[in-house]
Structure formats: structure tokens, C-alpha cells
C-alpha positions as CSV (number, residue, x, y, z in Angstrom):
1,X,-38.4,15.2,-43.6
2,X,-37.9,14.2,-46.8
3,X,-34.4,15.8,-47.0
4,X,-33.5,13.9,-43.4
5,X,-34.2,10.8,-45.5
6,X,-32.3,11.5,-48.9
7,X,-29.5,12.1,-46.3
8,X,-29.8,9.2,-44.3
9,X,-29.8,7.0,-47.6
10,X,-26.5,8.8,-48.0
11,X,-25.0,7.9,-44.7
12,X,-26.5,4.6,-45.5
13,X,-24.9,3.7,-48.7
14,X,-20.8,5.2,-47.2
15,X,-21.4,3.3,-43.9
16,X,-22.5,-0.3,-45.2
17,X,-19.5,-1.8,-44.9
18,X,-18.4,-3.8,-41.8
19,X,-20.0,-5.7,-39.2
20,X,-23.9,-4.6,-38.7
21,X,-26.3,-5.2,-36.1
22,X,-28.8,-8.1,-36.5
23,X,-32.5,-8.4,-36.6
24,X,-33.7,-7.8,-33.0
25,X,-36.7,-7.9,-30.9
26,X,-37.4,-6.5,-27.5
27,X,-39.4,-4.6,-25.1
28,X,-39.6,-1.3,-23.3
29,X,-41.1,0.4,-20.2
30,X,-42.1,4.1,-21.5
31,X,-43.2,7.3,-19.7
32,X,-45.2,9.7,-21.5
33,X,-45.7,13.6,-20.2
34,X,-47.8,15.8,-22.5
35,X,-45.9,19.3,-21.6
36,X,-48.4,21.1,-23.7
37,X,-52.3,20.5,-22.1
38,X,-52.0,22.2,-18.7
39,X,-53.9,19.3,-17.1
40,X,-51.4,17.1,-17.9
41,X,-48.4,19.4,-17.5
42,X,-45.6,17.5,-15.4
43,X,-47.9,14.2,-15.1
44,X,-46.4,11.0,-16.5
45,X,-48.2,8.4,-18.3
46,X,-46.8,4.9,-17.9
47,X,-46.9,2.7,-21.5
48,X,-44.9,-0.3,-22.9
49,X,-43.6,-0.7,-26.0
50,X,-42.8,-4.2,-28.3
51,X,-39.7,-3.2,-30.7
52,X,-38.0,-4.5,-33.3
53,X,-34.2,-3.2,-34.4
54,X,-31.8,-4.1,-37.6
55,X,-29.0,-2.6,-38.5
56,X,-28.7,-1.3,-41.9
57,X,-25.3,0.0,-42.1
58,X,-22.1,0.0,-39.5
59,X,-23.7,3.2,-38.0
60,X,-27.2,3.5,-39.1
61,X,-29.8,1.4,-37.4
62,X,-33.8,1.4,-38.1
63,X,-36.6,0.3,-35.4
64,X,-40.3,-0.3,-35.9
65,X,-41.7,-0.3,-32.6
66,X,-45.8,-0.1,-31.0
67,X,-46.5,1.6,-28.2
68,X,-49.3,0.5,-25.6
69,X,-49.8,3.8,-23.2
70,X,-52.3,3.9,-20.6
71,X,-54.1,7.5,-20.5
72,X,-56.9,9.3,-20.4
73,X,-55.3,11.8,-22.5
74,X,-57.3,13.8,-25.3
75,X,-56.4,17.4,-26.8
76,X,-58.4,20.0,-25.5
77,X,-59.9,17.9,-22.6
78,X,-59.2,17.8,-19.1
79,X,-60.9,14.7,-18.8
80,X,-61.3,12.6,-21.6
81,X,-62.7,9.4,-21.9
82,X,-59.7,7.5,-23.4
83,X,-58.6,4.6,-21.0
84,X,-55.9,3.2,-23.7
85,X,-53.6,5.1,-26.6
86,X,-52.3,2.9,-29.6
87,X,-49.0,4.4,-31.2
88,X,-46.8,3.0,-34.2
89,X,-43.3,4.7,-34.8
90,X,-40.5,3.7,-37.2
91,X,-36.9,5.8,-36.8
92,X,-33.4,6.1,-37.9
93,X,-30.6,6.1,-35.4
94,X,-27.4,7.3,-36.2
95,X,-24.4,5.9,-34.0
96,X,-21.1,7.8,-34.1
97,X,-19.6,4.7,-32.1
98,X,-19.5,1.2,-34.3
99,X,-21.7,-1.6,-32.0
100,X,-18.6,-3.5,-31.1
101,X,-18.2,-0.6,-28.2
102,X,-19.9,-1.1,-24.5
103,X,-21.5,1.9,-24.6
104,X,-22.8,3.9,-28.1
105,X,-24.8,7.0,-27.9
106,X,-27.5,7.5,-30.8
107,X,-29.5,10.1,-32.2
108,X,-33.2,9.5,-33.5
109,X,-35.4,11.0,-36.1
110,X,-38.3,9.2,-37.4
111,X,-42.8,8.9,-38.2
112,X,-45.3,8.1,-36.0
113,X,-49.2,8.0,-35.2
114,X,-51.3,7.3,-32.1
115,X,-55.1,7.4,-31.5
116,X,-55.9,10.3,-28.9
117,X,-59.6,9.9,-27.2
118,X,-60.8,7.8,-30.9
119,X,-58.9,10.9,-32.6
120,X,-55.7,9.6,-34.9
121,X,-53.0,12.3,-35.2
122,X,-48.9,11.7,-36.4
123,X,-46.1,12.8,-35.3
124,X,-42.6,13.3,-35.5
125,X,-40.3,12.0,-33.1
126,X,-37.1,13.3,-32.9
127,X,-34.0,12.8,-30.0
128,X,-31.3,10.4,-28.8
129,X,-30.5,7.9,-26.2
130,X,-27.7,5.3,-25.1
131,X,-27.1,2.0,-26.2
132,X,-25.5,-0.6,-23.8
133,X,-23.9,-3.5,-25.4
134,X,-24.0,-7.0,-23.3
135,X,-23.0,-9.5,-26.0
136,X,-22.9,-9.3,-29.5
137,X,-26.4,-10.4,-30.1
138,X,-28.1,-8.3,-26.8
139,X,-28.6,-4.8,-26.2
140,X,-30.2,-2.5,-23.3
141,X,-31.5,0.9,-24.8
142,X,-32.2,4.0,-23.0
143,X,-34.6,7.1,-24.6
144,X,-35.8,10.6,-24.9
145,X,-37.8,12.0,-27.6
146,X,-39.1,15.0,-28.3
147,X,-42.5,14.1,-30.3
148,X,-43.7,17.2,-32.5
149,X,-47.2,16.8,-33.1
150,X,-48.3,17.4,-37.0
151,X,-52.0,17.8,-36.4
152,X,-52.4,20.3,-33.5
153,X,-55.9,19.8,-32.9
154,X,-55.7,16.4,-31.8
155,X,-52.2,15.9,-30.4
156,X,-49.7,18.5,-28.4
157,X,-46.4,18.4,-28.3
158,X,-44.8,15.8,-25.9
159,X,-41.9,13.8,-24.6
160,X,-41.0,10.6,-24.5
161,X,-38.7,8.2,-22.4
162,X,-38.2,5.0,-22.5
163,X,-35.6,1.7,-21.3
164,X,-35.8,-1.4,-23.3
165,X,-33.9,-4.5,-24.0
166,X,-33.3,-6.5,-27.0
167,X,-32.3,-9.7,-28.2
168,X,-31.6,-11.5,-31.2
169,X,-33.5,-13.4,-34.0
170,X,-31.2,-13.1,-36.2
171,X,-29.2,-16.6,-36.8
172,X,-25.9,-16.7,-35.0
173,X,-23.1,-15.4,-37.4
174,X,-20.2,-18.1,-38.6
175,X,-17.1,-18.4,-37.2
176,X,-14.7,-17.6,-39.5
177,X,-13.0,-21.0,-40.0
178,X,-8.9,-21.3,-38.9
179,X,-6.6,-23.3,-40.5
180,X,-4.6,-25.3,-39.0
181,X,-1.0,-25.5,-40.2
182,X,1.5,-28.9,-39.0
183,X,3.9,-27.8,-36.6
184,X,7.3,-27.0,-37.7
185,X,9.6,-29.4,-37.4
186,X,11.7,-29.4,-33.9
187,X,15.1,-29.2,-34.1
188,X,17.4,-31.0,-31.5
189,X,18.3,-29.4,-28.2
190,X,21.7,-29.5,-27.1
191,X,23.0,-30.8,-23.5
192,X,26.5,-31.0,-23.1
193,X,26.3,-31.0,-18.9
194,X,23.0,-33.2,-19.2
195,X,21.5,-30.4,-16.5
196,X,18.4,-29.6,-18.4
197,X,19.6,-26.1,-19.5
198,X,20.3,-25.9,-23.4
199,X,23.7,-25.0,-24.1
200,X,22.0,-22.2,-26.1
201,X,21.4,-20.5,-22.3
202,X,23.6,-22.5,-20.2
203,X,26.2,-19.9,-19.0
204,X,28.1,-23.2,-17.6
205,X,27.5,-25.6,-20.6
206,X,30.6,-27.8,-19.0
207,X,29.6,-28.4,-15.6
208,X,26.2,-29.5,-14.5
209,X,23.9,-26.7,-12.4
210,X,20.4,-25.6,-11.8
211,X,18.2,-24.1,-14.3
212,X,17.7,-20.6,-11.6
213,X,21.3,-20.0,-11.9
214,X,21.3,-20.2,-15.9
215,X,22.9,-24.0,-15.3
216,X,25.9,-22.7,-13.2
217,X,26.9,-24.8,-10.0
218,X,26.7,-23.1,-6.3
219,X,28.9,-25.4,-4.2
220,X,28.1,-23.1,-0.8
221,X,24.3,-22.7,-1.7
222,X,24.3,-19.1,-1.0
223,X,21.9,-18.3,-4.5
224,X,25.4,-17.2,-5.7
225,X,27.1,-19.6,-8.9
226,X,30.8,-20.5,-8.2
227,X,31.9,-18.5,-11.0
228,X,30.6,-15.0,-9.8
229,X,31.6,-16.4,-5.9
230,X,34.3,-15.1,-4.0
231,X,34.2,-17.6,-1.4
232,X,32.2,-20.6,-3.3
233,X,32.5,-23.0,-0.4
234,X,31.7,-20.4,2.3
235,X,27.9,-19.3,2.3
236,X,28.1,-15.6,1.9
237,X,26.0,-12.5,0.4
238,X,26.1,-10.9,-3.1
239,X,27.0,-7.2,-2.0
240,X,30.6,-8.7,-0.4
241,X,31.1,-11.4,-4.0
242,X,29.8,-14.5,-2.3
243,X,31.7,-14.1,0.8
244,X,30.0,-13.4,4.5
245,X,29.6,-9.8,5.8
246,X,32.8,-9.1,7.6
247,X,33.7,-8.7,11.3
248,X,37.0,-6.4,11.2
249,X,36.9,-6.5,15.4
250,X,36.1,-10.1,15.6
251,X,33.7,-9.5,18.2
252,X,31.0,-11.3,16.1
253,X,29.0,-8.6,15.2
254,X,29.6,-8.0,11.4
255,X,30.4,-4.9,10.1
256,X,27.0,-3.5,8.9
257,X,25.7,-4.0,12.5
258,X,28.5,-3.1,14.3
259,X,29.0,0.5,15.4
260,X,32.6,0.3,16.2
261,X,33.8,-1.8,13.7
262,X,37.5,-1.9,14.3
263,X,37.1,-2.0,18.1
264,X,35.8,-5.3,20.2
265,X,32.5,-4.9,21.6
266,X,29.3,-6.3,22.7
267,X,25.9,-7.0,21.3
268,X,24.1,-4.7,23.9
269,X,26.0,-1.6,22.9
270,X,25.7,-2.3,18.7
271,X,29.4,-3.9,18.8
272,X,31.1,-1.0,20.7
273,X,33.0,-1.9,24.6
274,X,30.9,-1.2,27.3
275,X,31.1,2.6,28.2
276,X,33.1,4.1,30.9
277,X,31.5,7.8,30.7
278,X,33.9,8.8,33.8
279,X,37.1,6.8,32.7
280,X,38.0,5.6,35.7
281,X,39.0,2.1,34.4
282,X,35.7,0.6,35.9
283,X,32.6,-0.2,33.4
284,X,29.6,1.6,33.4
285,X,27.7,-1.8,33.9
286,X,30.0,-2.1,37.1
287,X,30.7,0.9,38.4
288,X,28.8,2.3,41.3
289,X,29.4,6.2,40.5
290,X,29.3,5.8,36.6
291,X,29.6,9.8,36.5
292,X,32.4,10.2,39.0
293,X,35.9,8.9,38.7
294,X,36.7,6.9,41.5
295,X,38.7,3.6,42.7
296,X,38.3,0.5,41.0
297,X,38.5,-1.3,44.4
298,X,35.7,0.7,45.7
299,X,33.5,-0.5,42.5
300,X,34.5,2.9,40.6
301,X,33.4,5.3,43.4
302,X,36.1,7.7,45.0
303,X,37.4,6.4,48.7
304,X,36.0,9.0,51.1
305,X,39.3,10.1,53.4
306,X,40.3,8.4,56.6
307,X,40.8,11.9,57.9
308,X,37.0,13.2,56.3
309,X,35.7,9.8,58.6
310,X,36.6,10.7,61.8
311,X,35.3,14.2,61.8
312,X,32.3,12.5,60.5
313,X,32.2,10.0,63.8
314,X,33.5,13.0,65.8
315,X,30.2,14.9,64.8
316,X,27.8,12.1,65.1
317,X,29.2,11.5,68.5
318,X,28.3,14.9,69.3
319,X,24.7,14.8,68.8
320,X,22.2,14.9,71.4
321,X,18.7,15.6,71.8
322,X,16.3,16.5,74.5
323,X,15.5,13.5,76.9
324,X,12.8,11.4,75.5
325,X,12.4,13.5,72.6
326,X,13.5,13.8,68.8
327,X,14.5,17.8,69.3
328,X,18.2,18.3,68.7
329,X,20.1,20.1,71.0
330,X,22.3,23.5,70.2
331,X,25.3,22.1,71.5
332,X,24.8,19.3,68.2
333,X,25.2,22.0,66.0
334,X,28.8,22.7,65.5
335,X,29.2,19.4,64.2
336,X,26.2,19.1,62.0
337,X,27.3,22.2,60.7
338,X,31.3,20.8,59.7
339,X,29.3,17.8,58.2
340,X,26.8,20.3,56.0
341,X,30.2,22.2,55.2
342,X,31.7,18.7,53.8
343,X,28.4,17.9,52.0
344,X,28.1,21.7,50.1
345,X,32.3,21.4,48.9
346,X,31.7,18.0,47.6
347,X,28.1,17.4,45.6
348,X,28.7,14.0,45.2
349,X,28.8,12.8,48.3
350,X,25.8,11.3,50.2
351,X,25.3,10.8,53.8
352,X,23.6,7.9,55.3
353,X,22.3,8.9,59.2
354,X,20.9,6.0,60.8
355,X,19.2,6.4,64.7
356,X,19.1,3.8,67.8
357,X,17.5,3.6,71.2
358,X,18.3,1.8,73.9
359,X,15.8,-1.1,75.2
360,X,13.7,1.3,77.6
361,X,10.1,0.8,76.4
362,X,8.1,-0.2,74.6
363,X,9.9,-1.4,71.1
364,X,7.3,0.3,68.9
365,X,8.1,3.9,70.2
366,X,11.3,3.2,70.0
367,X,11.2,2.8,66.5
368,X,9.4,5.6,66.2
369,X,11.9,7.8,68.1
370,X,14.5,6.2,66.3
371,X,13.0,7.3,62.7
372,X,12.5,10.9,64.0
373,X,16.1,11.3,65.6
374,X,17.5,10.1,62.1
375,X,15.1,12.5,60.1
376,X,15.7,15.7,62.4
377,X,19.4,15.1,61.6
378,X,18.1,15.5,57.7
379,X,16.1,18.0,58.3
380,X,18.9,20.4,60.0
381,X,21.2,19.7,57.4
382,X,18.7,20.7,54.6
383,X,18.3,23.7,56.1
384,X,22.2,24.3,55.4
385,X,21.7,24.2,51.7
386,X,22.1,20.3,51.4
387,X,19.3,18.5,49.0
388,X,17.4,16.1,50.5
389,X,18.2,13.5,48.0
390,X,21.6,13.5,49.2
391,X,20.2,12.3,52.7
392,X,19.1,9.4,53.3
393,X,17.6,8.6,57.1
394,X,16.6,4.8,58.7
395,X,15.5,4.5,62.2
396,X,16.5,0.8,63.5
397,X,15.3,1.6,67.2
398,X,16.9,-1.0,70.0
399,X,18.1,-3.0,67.2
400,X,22.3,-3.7,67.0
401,X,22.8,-2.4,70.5
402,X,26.9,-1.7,70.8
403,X,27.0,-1.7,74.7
404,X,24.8,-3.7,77.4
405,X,21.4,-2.4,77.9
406,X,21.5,-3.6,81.4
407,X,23.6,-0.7,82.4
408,X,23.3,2.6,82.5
409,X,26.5,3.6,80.5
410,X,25.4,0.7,78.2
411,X,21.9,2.0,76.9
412,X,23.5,5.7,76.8
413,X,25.9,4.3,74.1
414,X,23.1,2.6,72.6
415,X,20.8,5.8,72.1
416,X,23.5,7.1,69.7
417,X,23.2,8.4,65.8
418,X,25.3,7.0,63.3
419,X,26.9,8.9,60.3
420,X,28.5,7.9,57.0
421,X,29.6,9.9,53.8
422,X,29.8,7.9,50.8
423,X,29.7,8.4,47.0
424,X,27.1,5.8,46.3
């Protein structure tokens, strides 16, 4: 011990220079376990303590403290009278971080003595903890020490823990006093352009402009000064010098939006024409068979032949089914087959087949026959290899009569199937 306190006075005397705690005074909550009596092995007896801290050097700090410990503690006894244990400690603590840090870890070494069941026995307390800086004159300190008993017949070995808080008696340290020297003496600022910019920054000190463009005019107001500007009195953008982003096609779309810069165009299609995928002259927006070449007078679809029409009426002339039925009859097939031949050569065409009934009846079957006339037409020619979506099928019934229903030759004209090829 004694050669722990030469060499503290050592550390001392090197370290008292610089700023030093002050005189403080605080309290603790402590917990106390006696590790070496087996009845009280793992139990924790709760204590306060009342300290008082100083700093003696930069580093070095010393704290008196008393400790109040409720306990019924007492060596060699399991269960010993003593309701309340007086102890008295006084330690170094040696900081490797100045106090002028948040957070300063410390070790401890130090003397103490407590009354144990009426029995007094010292100790030495030795460990380290964590100081926690909240202002210059406050302090939070956390604790664990190891306290070696010196008289083993009244006291065992224990440890000790503690959290405590600190403030300051200590009178509040002077400011160190600043002096303060007159202003130096301002020297005039030159204006030529009376804009508010010195001449000293003014990139334009002949012709008045705002401060944000260093006291340069911008006739246009584009954010860009006349002297950098290509086009000063046209409002424009710095990556084309002042001047608007251009429009080579003049199909106002500029450049750096337009796909097809050198060619007019619309909006719709990024500044490029409207498409004509089968370049037939016709649009695509216009034309009716946008993938097929065709006539621009047939809105862009090809102009099924004169010739290719009459074998279509021919055929559709030609169809008959069984009386009061939708069942085609065989002598309908040669001409549903030259149709089904024109359909297969050509796989754009489509074929529109629409049925009719005379007035007979009632008009509700009629309509009925009329849808199933039209779809056994379909559904003959699908069988010869032609898609479905090529077909399309309408009954109308009695509807659009082309001859007189009040004669017999009249309603056998009207109970007729229509046929038309077409390439839309």
C-alpha cells in the first residue's frame, strides 16, 4: 500500500497541471454481495453511500465517501444480529481520459473500515468504474470494487457496486476575460453600375445586373447573363448557350424529345410520322388492314375482285337446307367448298354470312332459324380448314325482305343466305 501511495504522489506531482476537477458532493445507491460466507453467497445487500470528490491533479482524483448498508451480515454467522453496517472509505482514481471528455473510465485503489455484527474490521478496496460527464461542474459515476478484507476473522472478502451522482460546491470558475479590440476601419466600396455588386466581384462593373449573376444583366430572363447568352433576348437553356432546344423538323417537338429529329412528326409517336407498317400510302391510324397493303380508296384494305364476287353470290345462291330446318343440304356443298378454297389461298380475307327467313311464323323462331342457317354455314366451312375468327355469322330473321312475302316466289327469295369476302 504504501508503495501504491509513493506512486500516486508521483502521478500526482507530473499530472497537476491543467484544468482539475472541483470539490464535489453526491450520493450513491450501492449493492453489497459477500462472495465469501456461503449464506450470503450470490445475495445482495442494498446500501447508500454520501460522497465527496476533488480532483487533485488533471488525472488523479480522491473521494472520501460513508457507506450506510442494510445487513444482517456478520463473519462466521448465518444469522447475525446486525440490522445496519457503518463503512468509511477514502481512494485514488486514476483517469487515463482528462474530465473535459463525456465519458472517462477510472481505476480505484484506496482504505476502508466497516462495523460487522459490533465487530470493526478494514479493508482494501480496489477496482474501477465509469465516469459520465454532464456539465463541467456535474458528474454520474458508476462502480465495482473488489474489497480485500485485512482482518479475516471479522470481514470476508466481497464486492462492491455502486451508481452515484455528483455536483458541485466548488465556486464557479472565472471566465477568462476577452478583450475587445475597435473595429478596423472600413474602407470604401466601389460601385461603378450602382447595382449593389462591388466592382471587386462584379463581372459586369459597366452595366447594372443582379447580385445572382455576379452583377451581369439577363435581358431574356432565362438565369443566363447576356454575355455568356447566345440568344439574350430569346429565353433558352444553358446546354444550347442561351438559346432554346432546337426543332430541326419543325414539327414542334425539340430535338431531345423527338425521335425523328430531321423528319416531321407528331406528339403521339415521340416526333416521328404516323406509321404505315404495310406502305400502302394509307396511315396506320386510318387504315383498315394496317398489315396488308391495299387501296387507299378502300381505307387501305385490298379491293376483293369483281370476278371473286360473283362466285361468292353464285355460291350463296346455291345454298339450301332441309325445309324448316338449319341442316344444309349436299347439293350446297360444291359451292361452300369453292368459297373454303378462296378463304385457305388468301388468309386475309374474312367472310361475313348473314341468314333471313321469310315472314311465315312466328318472328322469334325465325330469328332463331335465321342465327342457325348463318352458323351451319360457319360451321361447314371450319371444317374445311378455315379459322373461325375469319367467320363471322348474324342471323337477321324476316328482317330486309328482297321480294314480297305475300307470294310464294317472294318469301322463297326471302329465305336466302347472304355471303361477302372482305379484308376487314
Amino acid at each position: 500500500m504504501r508503495r501504491i501511495f509513493v506512486l500516486s504522489l508521483a502521478i500526482m506531482a507530473l499530472n497537476s497541471y491543467g484544468q482539475v476537477k472541483p470539490s464535489l458532493i453526491g450520493f450513491s445507491a450501492n449493492a453489497v454481495d459477500f462472495t465469501g460466507n456461503a449464506a450470503y453467497n450470490g445475495k445482495y445487500d442494498p446500501g447508500f453511500s454520501v460522497m465527496y470528490w476533488k480532483g487533485l491533479s488533471r488525472v488523479i482524483d480522491f473521494s472520501l465517501r460513508y457507506n450506510g448498508l442494510f445487513s444482517d451480515y456478520e463473519r462466521g454467522s448465518q444469522d447475525g444480529n446486525a440490522q445496519y453496517v457503518n463503512e468509511f472509505e477514502a481512494s485514488l482514481h486514476l483517469r487515463p481520459i482528462a474530465d473535459n471528455h463525456t465519458f472517462s473510465p477510472f481505476l480505484s485503489a484506496g482504505i476502508g473500515v466497516g462495523n460487522y455484527g459490533n465487530r470493526w474490521a478494514p479493508y482494501t478496496p480496489v477496482g474501477g468504474g465509469l465516469q459520465f460527464r454532464l456539465d463541467a461542474e456535474n458528474y454520474i459515476f458508476l462502480q465495482a470494487n473488489y474489497r480485500i478484507s485485512m482482518q479475516g476473522a471479522n470481514l470476508d472478502n466481497n464486492m462492491f457496486y455502486s451508481i452515484g451522482f455528483t455536483e458541485s460546491i466548488s465556486s464557479p470558475r472565472a471566465k477568462p476575460v476577452v478583450k475587445e479590440l475597435p473595429p478596423p476601419p472600413v474602407a470604401p466600396v466601389l460601385d461603378r453600375d450602382k447595382d449593389g455588386v462591388p466592382d471587386s466581384v462584379d463581372e459586369c462593373p459597366d452595366v447594372a445586373g443582379p447580385v445572382e449573376l455576379h452583377g451581369c444583366p439577363d435581358t431574356d430572363g432565362d438565369g443566363i447573363p447576356d454575355k455568356n447568352d447566345k440568344c439574350p433576348n430569346q429565353k433558352g437553356v444553358a446546354k444550347y448557350n442561351g438559346c432554346p432546344i432546337p426543332d430541326s423538323d419543325g414539327d414542334g417537338i425539340n430535338d431531345e424529345e423527338d425521335k425523328c429529329p430531321l423528319v416531321a412528326g407528331v406528339a403521339k409517336y415521340q416526333g416521328c410520322p404516323i406509321p404505315d407498317r404495310d406502305g400502302d400510302g394509307v396511315n396506320d391510324e386510318e387504315d383498315r388492314c394496317p398489315d396488308i397493303a391495299g387501296d387507299p380508296a378502300n381505307h387501305g384494305c385490298p379491293i376483293v375482285k369483281e370476278e371473286v364476287r360473283k362466285r361468292v353470290n353464285y355460291a350463296a345462291q346455291h345454298i339450301f337446307f332441309a325445309t324448316a330446318s338449319y341442316v344444309l343440304l349436299k347439293k350446297s356443298f360444291t359451292g361452300l367448298d369453292e368459297i373454303a378454297g378462296l378463304l385457305n389461298n388468301d388468309p386475309a380475307l374474312k367472310l361475313y354470312v348473314d341468314g333471313y327467313t321469310d315472314n311465315t311464323g312466328k318472328p322469334e323462331k325465325n330469328q332463331i332459324l335465321s342465327d342457325k342457317r348463318a352458323a351451319a354455314v360457319k360451321s361447314y366451312l371450319s371444317g374445311k380448314g378455315v379459322a373461325d375468327s375469319r367467320i363471322q355469322s348474324t342471323g337477321h330473321g324476316p328482317s330486309d325482305p328482297v321480294a314480297d312475302n305475300k307470294t310464294v316466289a317472294g318469301r322463297a327469295k326471302n329465305r336466302r343466305v347472304e355471303m361477302k369476302l372482305d379484308y376487314q
